[in-house]
C-alpha positions as CSV (number, residue, x, y, z in Angstrom):
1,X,41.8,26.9,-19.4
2,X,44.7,29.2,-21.2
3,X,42.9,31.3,-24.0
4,X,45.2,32.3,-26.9
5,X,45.0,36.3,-28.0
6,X,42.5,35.6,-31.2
7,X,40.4,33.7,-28.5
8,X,41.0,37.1,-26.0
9,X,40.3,39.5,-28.8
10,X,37.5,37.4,-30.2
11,X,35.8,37.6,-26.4
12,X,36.4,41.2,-25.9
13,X,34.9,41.6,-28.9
14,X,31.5,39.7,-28.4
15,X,31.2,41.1,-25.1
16,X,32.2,44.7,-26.4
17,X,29.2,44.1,-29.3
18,X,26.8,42.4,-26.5
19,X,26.9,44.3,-24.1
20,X,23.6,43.9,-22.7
21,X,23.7,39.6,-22.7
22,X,27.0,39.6,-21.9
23,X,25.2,41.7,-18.2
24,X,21.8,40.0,-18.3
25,X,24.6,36.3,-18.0
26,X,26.6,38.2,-15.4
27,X,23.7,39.1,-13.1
28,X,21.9,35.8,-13.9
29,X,24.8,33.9,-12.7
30,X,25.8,35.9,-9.5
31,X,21.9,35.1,-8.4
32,X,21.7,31.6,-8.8
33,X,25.5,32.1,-7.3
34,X,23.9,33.5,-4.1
35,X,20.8,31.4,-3.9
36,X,22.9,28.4,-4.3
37,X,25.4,29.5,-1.7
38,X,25.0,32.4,0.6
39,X,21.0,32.8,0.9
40,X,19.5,31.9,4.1
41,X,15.6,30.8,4.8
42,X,14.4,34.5,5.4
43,X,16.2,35.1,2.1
44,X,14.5,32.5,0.1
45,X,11.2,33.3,1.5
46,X,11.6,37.1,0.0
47,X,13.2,35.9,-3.4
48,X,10.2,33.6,-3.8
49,X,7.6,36.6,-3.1
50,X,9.2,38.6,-5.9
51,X,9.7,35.8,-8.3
52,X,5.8,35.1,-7.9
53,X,5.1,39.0,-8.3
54,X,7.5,39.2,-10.9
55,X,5.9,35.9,-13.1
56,X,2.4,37.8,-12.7
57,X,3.8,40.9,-14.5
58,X,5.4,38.8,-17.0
59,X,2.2,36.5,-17.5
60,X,0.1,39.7,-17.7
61,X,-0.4,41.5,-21.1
């Protein structure tokens, strides 16, 4: 897809005002990225120990 420069500047722009979405998105995506493509078992068995310790903090007031 070829963005035109107000669609360049706009994103800049957004990104330069949201800085900390515009990361949270980033690092969101490379994780599903890995666990999607690269992770093995061993890896999957780790992720899912801190995702469960990680929902009991949330879940926790």
């Amino acid at each position: 897809m070829v963005l035109t420069d107000a669609q360049k500047r706009a994103n800049e722009k957004w990104h330069k005002n949201h800085r900390d979405r515009a990361n949270y998105i980033a690092m969101r995506s490379s994780a599903r990225s890995f666990i999607r493509k690269k992770s093995t078992l061993d890896d999957l068995k780790e992720l899912q120990n801190i995702i469960e310790d990680r929902r009991k903090e949330l879940v926790q007031p």
